[in-house]
C-alpha positions as CSV (number, residue, x, y, z in Angstrom):
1,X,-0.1,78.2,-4.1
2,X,-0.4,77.1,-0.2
3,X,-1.3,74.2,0.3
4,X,-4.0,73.1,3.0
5,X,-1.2,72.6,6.0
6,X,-0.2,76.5,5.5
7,X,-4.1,77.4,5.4
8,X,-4.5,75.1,8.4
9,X,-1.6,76.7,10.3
10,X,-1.9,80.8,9.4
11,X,-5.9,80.1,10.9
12,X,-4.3,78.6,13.9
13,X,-1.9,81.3,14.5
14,X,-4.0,83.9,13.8
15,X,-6.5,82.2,16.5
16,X,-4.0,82.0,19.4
17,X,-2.7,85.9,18.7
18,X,-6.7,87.0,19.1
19,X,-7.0,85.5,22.6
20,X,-6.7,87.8,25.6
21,X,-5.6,87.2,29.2
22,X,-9.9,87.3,29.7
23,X,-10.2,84.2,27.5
24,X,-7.8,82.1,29.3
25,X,-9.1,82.5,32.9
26,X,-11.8,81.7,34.5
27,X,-14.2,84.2,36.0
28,X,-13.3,85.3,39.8
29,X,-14.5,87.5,42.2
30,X,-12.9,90.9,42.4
31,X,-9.0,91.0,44.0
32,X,-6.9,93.4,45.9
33,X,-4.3,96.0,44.3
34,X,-1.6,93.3,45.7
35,X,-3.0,90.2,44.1
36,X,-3.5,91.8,40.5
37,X,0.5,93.0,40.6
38,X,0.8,89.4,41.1
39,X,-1.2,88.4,38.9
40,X,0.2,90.9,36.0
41,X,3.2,89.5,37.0
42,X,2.4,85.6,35.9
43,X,0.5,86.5,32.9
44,X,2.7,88.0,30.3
45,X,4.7,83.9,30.9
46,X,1.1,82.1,30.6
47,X,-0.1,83.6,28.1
48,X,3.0,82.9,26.0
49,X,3.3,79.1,27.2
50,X,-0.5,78.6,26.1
51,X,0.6,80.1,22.4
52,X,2.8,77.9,22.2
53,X,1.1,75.1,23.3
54,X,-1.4,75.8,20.7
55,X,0.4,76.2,18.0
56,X,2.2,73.1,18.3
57,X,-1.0,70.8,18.7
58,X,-2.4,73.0,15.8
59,X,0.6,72.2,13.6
60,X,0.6,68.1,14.9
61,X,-3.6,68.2,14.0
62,X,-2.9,69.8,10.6
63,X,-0.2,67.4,9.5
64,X,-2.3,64.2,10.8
65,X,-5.0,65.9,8.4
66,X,-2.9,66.5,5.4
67,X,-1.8,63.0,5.5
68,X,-5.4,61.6,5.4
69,X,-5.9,63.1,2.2
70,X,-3.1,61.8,0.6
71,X,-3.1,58.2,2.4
72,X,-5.5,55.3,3.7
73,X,-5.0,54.2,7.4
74,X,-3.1,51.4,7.9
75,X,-5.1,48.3,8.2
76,X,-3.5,45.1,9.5
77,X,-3.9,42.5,7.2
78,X,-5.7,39.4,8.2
79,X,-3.9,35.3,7.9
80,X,-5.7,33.3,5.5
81,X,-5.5,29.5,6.0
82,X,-5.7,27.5,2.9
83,X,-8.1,24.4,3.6
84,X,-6.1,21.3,4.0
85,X,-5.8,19.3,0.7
86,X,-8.3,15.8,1.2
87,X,-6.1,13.2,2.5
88,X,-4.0,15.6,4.8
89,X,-4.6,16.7,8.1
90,X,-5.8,20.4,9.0
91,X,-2.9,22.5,9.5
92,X,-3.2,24.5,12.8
93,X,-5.1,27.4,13.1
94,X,-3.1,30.4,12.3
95,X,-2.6,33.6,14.8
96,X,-0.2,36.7,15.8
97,X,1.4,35.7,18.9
98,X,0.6,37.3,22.0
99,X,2.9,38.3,24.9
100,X,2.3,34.2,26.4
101,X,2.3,33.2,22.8
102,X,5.4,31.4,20.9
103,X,5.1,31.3,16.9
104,X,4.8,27.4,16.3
105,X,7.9,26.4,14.7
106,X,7.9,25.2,10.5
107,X,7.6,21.9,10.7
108,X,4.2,21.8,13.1
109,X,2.5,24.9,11.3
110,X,2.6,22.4,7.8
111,X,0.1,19.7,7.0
112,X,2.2,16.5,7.1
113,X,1.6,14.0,4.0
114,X,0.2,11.1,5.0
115,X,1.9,7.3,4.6
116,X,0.3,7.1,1.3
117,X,1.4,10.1,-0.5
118,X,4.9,12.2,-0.3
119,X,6.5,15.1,-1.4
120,X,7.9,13.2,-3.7
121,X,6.5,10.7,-5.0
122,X,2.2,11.1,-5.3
123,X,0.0,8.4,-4.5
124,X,-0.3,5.8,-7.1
125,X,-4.0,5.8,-8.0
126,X,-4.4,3.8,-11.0
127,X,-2.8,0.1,-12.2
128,X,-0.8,0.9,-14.8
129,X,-0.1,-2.9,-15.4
130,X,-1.7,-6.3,-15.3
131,X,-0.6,-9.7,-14.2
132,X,-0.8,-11.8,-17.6
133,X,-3.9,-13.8,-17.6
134,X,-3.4,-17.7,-17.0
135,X,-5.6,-18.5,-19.6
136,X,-3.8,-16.1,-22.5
137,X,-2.5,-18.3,-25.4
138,X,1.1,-19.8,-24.9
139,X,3.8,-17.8,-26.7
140,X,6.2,-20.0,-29.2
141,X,9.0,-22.6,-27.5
142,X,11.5,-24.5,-29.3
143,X,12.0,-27.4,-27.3
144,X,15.0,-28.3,-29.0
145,X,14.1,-32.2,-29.4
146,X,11.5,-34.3,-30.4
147,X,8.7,-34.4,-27.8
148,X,7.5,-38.0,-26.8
149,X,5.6,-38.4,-23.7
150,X,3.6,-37.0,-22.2
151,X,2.7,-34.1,-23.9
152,X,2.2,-34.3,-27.5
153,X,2.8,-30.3,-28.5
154,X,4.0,-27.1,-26.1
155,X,0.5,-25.5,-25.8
156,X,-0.6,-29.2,-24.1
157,X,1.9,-28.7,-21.8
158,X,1.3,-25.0,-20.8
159,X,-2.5,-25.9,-20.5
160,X,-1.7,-28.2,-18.3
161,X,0.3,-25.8,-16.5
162,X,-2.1,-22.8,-16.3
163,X,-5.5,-24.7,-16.2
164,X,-4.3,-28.2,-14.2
165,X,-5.1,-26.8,-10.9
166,X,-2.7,-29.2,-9.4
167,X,-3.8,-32.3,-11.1
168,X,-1.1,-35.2,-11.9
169,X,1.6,-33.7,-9.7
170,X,4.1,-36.1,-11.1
171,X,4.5,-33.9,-14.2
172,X,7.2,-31.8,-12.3
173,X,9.4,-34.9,-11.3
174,X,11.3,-35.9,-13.7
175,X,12.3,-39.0,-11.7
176,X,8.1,-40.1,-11.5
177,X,7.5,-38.7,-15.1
178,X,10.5,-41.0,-16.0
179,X,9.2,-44.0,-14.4
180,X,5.3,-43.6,-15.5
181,X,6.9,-43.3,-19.0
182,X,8.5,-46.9,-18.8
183,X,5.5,-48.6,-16.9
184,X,2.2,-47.0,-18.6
185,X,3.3,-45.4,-22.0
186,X,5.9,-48.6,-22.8
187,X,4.1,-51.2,-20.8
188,X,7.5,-52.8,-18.9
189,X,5.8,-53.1,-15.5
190,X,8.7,-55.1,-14.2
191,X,10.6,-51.7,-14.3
192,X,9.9,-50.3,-10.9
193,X,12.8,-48.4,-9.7
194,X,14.7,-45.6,-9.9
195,X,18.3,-44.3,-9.5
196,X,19.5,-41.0,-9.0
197,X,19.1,-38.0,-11.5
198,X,21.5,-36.2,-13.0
199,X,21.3,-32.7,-14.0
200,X,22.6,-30.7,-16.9
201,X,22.0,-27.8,-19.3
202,X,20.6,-30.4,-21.3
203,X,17.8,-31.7,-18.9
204,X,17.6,-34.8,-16.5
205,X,19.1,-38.0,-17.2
206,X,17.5,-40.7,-14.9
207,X,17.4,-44.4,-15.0
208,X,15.0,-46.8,-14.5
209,X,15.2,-50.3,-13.4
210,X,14.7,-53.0,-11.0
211,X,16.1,-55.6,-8.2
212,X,18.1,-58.3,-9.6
213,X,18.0,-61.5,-7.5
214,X,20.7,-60.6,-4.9
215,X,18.8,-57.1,-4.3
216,X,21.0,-55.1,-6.7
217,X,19.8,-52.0,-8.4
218,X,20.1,-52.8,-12.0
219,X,19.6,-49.5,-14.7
220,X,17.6,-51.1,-17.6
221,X,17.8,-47.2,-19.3
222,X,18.5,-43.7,-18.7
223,X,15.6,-41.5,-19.8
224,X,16.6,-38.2,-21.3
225,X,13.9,-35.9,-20.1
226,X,13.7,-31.7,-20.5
227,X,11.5,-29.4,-19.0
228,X,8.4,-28.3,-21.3
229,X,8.5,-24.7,-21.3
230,X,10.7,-21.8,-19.6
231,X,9.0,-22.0,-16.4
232,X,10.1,-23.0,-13.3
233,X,6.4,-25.2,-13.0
234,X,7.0,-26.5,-16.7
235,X,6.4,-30.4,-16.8
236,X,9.3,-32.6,-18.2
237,X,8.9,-34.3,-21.0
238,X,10.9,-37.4,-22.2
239,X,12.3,-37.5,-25.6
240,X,15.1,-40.1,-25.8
241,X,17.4,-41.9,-24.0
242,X,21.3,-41.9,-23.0
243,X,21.9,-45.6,-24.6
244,X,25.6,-47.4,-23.9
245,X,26.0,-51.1,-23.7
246,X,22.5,-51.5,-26.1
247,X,21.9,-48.8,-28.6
248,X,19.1,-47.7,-31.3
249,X,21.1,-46.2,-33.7
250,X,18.8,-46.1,-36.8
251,X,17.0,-44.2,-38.3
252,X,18.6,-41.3,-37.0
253,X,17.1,-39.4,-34.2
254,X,14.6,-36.6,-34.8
255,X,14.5,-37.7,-39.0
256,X,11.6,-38.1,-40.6
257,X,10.9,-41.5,-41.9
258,X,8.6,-43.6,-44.1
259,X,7.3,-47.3,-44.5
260,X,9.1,-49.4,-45.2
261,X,12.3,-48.5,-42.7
262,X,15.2,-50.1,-41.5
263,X,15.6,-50.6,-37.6
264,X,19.1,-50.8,-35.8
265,X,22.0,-50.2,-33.6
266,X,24.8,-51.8,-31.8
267,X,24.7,-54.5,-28.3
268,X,27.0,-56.3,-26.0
269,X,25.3,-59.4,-24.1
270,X,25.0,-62.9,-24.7
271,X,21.5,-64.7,-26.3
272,X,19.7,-61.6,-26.4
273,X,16.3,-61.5,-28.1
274,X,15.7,-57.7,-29.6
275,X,12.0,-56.8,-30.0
276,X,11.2,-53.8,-31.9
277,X,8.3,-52.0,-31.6
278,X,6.9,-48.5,-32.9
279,X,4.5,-46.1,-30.8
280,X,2.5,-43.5,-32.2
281,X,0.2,-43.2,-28.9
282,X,-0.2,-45.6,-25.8
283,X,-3.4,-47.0,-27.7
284,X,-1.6,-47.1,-31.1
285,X,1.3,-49.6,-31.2
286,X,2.9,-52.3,-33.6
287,X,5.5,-54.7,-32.9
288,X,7.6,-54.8,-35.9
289,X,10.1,-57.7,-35.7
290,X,12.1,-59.9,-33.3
291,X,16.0,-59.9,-33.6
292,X,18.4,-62.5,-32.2
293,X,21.7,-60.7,-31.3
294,X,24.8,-61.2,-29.0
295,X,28.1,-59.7,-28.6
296,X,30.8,-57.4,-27.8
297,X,29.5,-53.9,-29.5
298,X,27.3,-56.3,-32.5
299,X,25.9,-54.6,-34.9
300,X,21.8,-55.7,-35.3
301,X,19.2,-54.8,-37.8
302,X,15.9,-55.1,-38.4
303,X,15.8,-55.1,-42.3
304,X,13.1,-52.9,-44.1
305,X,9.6,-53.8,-42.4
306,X,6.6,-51.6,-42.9
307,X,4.4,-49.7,-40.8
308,X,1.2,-47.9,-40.6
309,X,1.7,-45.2,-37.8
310,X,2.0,-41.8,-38.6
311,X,3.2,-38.3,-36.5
312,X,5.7,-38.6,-34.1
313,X,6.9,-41.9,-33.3
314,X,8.6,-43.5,-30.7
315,X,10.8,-46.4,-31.8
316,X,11.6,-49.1,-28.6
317,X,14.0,-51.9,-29.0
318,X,14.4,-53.9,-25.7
319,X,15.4,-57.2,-24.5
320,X,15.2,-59.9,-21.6
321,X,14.5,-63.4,-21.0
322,X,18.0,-64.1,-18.6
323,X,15.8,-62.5,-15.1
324,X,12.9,-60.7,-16.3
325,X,11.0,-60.0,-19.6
326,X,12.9,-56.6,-20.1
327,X,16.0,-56.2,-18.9
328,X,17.4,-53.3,-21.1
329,X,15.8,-51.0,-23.3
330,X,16.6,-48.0,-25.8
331,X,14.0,-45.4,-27.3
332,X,14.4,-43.2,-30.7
333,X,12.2,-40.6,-31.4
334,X,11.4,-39.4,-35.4
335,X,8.1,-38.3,-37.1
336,X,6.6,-39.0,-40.5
């Protein structure tokens, strides 16, 4: 079967072999015998040159035809730009470079993340956590000895911490916190100084004392105190001291004890008077005997005497009378 180029092409042909020397030139007025030799001459060239011509733009026009029925023109496709993500800036206008035009290179044809958002890593847009509130009850501490003054429990002293708003600053120096204890809680007001603390895994050990008549510094006790809690504004709490030449050896520290009890320990000094005394509070106190003692390293003892206090107890022996009231003093701490 032909297909349309050969019908295309055999009309074609057939068209150019019909025309005559009368179709291809223009009408003229009438010519001597010389000029039509001439021109009989010329026209058998012409007239195949023009055959030619036409069948060679009839074969060109029948192919360009055949191929629109088999394919669509091509159609240059248009640059779609993507709107520019909120947050980002627009990316450039995209367009086929010209003759004066340069194609923009990678890096400036890309929206560029901004400060708050990278490739790799996305903007953070939600809190994932939450500072703990100040006010959230205080999880369980072992304090590790028996809490005197001046908290009475752990949650006092981390309410005090979180909801104090700066009250009683004293409370995170163990040197002050040391000293109140001996002037307010156990009443020896002549006890005014202080000498330096020492630090150790076990706490602060600081003494407390007071001017003797030729300006010395003399240590009437070192205060064992420990910091209430694991953090680094956790109050200090005193709960016993660090007792040599005058001790309080009985009952045993951190025991629980009952009325009637047996009050103790071991002194070296000359005509000392021992008073005893048990606090359950600053308001609640007994004094529970006087001892005379003296000695290199003597035992004392109070005997059995009763008493009516009850929780934790602080047990004070101290003694004086030579320069001052109190001169030295120990503390125990039990409960009942």
């Amino acid at each position: 079967m032909n297909t349309v180029d050969d019908r295309i092409s055999a009309a074609l042909r057939a068209r150019a072999e019909a025309l005559t020397e009368a179709d291809l030139s223009p009408a003229s007025p009438p010519i001597g015998p010389w000029a039509q030799a001439a021109r009989a001459r010329w026209t058998a060239p012409l007239l195949a040159a023009a055959i030619v011509g036409i069948l060679a733009a009839a074969t060109v026009t029948a192919v360009q035809l055949s191929r629109s029925d088999h394919a669509s023109p091509a159609i240059r496709p248009t640059v779609s730009v993507p709107s520019a993500p909120s947050g980002l800036a627009p990316a450039p206008s995209a367009s086929i470079p010209g003759p004066s035009q340069t194609q923009p290179p990678p890096s400036q044809s890309q929206a560029q993340p901004t400060p708050s958002q990278s490739p790799s890593q996305p903007a953070n847009t939600s809190q994932t956590a939450s500072a703990p509130s100040s006010t959230a009850a205080p999880q369980p501490f072992s304090l590790g000895y028996q809490p005197l003054w001046p908290f009475g429990s752990y949650a006092e002293a981390e309410r005090w911490r979180t909801q104090g708003g700066g009250s009683q600053p004293w409370h995170l120096d163990a040197g002050q916190t040391a000293l109140n204890f001996t002037r307010s809680y156990l009443g020896f007001t002549e006890i005014d100084q202080l000498a330096p603390a020492r630090l150790d895994e076990q706490g602060a050990h600081v003494g407390v004392g007071y001017r003797n008549s030729n300006g010395q510094l003399s240590i009437a006790a070192v205060l064992h105190l420990v910091r209430y809690g694991n953090a680094q504004d956790s109050p200090w709490e005193v709960v016993g001291s660090d007792d040599t030449t005058f001790t309080l050896e009985q009952p045993a520290y951190g025991s629980r004890v009952r009325s009637p009890m047996s009050i103790g320990g071991h002194i070296t000094g000359v005509d000392e008077n021992i008073v005893v005394s048990v606090l359950a509070s600053q308001s609640d106190r007994a004094t529970l005997a006087r001892v005379p003692a003296g000695g290199d390293r003597s035992p004392w003892t109070t005997g059995r005497v009763s008493f009516g206090q009850r929780g934790v107890l602080t047990i004070v022996a101290s003694t004086g009378g030579h320069l001052q009231q109190v001169e030295r003093f120990a503390i125990q701490g039990v409960h009942t």
